[in-house]
N, C-alpha and C positions, 0 to 999 in steps of 0.2 A: 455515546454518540447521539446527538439529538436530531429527529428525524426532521427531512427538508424535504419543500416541494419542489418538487422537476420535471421536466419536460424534458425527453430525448427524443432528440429531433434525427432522422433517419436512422432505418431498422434492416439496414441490410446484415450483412453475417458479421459485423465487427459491432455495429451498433444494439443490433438486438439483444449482441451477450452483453453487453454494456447495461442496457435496459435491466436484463434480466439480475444482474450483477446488484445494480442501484434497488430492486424492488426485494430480493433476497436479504438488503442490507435494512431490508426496513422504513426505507424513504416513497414517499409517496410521489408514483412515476409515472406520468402521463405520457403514452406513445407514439408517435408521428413519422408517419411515410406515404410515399406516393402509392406504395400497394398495401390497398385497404385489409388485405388478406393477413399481413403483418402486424397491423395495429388491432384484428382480432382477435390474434394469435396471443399476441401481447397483454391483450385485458382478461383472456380466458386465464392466464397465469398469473393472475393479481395486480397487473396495467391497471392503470384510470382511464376513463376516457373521458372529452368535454372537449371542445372547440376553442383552442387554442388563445384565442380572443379574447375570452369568457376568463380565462384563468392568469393570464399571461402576468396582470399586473399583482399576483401572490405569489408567483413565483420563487423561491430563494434562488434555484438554479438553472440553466439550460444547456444541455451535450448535445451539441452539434458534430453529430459522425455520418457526414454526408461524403460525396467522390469529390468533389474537388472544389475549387475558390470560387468560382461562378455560382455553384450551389449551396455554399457558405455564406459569399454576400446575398444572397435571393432569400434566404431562411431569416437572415439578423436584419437590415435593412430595404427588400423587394417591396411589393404593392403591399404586401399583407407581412412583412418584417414584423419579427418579432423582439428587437431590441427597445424600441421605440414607446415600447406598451411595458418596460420590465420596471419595478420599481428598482429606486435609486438603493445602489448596494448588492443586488442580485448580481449572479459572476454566469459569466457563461464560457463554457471548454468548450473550445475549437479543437478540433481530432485528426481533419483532412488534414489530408501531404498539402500543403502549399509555398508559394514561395514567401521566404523573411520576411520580405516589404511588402506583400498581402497581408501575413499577422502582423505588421506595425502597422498599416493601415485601418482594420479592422481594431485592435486596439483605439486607436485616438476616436474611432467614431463611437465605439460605445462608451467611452468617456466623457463625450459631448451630454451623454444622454444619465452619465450619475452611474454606468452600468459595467461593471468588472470585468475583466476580460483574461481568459488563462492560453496561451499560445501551447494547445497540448496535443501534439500528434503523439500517435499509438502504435506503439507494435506486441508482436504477440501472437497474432491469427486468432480467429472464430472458436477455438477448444478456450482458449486461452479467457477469451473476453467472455466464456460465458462462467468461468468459474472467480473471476474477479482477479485474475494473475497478469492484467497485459502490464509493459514496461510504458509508462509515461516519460517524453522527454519534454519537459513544460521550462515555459517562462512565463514569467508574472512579474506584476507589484505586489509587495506584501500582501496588500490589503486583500488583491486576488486571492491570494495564496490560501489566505487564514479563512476565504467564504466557499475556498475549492476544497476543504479539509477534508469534510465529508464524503465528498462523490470519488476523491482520490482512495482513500480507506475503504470504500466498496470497491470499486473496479481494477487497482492496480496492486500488483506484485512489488514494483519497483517503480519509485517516481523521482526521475533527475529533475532535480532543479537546476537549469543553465543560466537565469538571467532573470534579472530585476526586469524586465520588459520584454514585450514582445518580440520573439525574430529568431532568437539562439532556438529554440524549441522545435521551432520549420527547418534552422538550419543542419542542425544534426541531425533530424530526419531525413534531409536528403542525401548527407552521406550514409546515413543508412541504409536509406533506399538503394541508393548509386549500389551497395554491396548485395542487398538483397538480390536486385533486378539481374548482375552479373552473374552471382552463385547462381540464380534456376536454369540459366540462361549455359552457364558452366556444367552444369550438373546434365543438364540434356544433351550438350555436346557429348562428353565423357561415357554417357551410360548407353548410348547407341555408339559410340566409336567401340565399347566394349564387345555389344553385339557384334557387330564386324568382326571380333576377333574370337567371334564363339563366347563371348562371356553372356549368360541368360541376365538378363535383370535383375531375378532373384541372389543371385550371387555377387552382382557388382554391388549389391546392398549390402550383403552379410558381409564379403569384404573391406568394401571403401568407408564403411561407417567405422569400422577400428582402425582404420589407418589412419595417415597424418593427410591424405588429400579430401577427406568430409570437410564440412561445415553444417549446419543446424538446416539451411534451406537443403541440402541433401538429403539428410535424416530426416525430416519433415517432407518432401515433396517425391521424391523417388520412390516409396512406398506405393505411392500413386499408380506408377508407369506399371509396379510390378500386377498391380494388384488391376489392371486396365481400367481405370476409376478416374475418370476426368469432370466429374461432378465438379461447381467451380467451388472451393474453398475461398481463393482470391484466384479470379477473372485475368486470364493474359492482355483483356481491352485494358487493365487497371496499372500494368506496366509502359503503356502507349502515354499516358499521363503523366507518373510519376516517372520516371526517365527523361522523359519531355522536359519536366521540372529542375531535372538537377540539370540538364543540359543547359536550361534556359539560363539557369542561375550559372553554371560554371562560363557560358557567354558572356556574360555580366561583370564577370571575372577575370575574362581573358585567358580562362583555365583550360588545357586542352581536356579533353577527357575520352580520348578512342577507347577504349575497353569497353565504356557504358555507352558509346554511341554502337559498336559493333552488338551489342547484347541488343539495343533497344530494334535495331534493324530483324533481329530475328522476330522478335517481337509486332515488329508490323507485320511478315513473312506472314506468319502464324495468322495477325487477325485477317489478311490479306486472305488467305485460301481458308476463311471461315473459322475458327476456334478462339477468335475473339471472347466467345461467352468460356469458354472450355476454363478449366482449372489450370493455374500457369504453367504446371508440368506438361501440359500438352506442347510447350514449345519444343519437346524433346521430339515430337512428331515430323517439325521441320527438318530436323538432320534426316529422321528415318526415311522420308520421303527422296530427299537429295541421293540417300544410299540405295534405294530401293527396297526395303527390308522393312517389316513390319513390328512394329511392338505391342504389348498387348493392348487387347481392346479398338486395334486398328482393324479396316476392312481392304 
């Protein structure tokens, strides 16, 4: 594997394992975010650092794992865009939930400019992306495909390919999402209605994880409530967004979708009486509050 120069453009907790994934694989990785504490963090463990400007147009690559499409188009084309400066043939992975016709849109512009574009949102979580195992579900042209080789080979476990082009890659991300956002959402119903019935936390884990009513966002998130850890892994504000998005798109559609609109509402509940920043298991809070009964880690 022949090492490439990069740029990962935000370093929050999916992006930094990302970073740390590409510089572990031997590629030369320059790191960028709005908290400078991150990009020190980042050089102290074998990061580049140089002003983006300066570097941009040797580039081979750029991962963009920022929160959403506003802060994706402001990264590639804003005042200080970094498409515009990339030499002709450099590919850049787009990572945020957004909607299909955002990544076909961002596609055509960096085309304008000679510049690759890979439609690749992630999943996985922060354990995942810092060991280089998250699942890519990308779309691409070849040509993307064959200059993302690399950064796919360090970061991911598993990489769908859905499409010659941009859009398939957003758009099964959001039925992913749409399952994701429901199971924590599920999962915090279920593990406080347990409580109610005398079931401790600790047990509604050890049981429901061998039974047929788990799912992975259970076994993953539930551990949380027991353990009263609402540290944010992923952010309950980051379900106000991505639910937002399939909603938006299943409008577009004419798709009904009550389940994810009832999940997304707890969701606002949650950022609404403050746990917005909390870890998304904290929406299990909501029930407990409505029951009157505490779960761990509550006051």
């Amino acid at each position: 594997m022949s090492q490439k120069k990069v740029a990962a453009i935000g370093l929050g907790s999916m992006g930094y394992g990302m970073a740390q994934s590409l510089i572990r694989a031997g590629h030369e990785t320059y790191g960028y975010d709005v908290v400078p504490d991150q990009m020190a963090r980042l050089a102290a463990e074998g990061g580049k650092s140089a002003p983006i400007a300066d570097i941009a147009a040797s580039l081979d690559a750029v991962v963009v794992c920022v929160l959403n499409a506003a802060q994706t188009e402001a990264v590639l084309f804003g005042d200080d865009g970094v498409a515009p400066r990339l030499k002709r043939g450099a590919v850049v992975l787009s990572c945020a939930t957004v909607a299909p016709d955002f990544a076909r849109a961002m596609e055509a512009r960096c085309a304008e400019h000679g510049v690759l574009y890979v439609d690749a949102p992630i999943s996985g979580g922060s354990v995942k992306a810092a060991k280089g195992q998250l699942s890519i579900m990308s779309a691409a042209t070849p040509e993307a495909y064959a200059a993302a080789e690399e950064m796919f080979e360090a970061t991911a476990e598993t990489v769908f390919r859905l499409g010659d082009c941009a859009g398939a890659g957003s758009a099964m991300k959001a039925v992913n999402q749409l399952l994701a956002g429901v199971h924590i959402a599920a999962m915090g119903e279920a593990i406080t209605f347990g409580v109610t019935q005398g079931i401790d936390p600790a047990t509604f884990v050890e049981v429901i994880s061998k039974c047929a009513g788990t799912s992975w966002m259970l076994e993953n998130r539930a551990p949380h409530i027991v353990a009263g850890d609402y540290k944010p892994h992923s952010a309950i504000e980051i379900w106000l967004k991505d639910l937002g998005i399939v909603l938006d798109i299943a409008k577009s559609a004419k798709f009904s979708a009550p389940i994810t609109a009832a999940a997304l509402q707890q969701y606002v509940t949650a950022a609404g009486i403050g746990l917005g920043r909390e870890d998304d298991s904290a929406v299990a809070k909501v029930y407990a509050r409505n029951a009157g009964i505490l779960l761990p880690g509550m006051e």
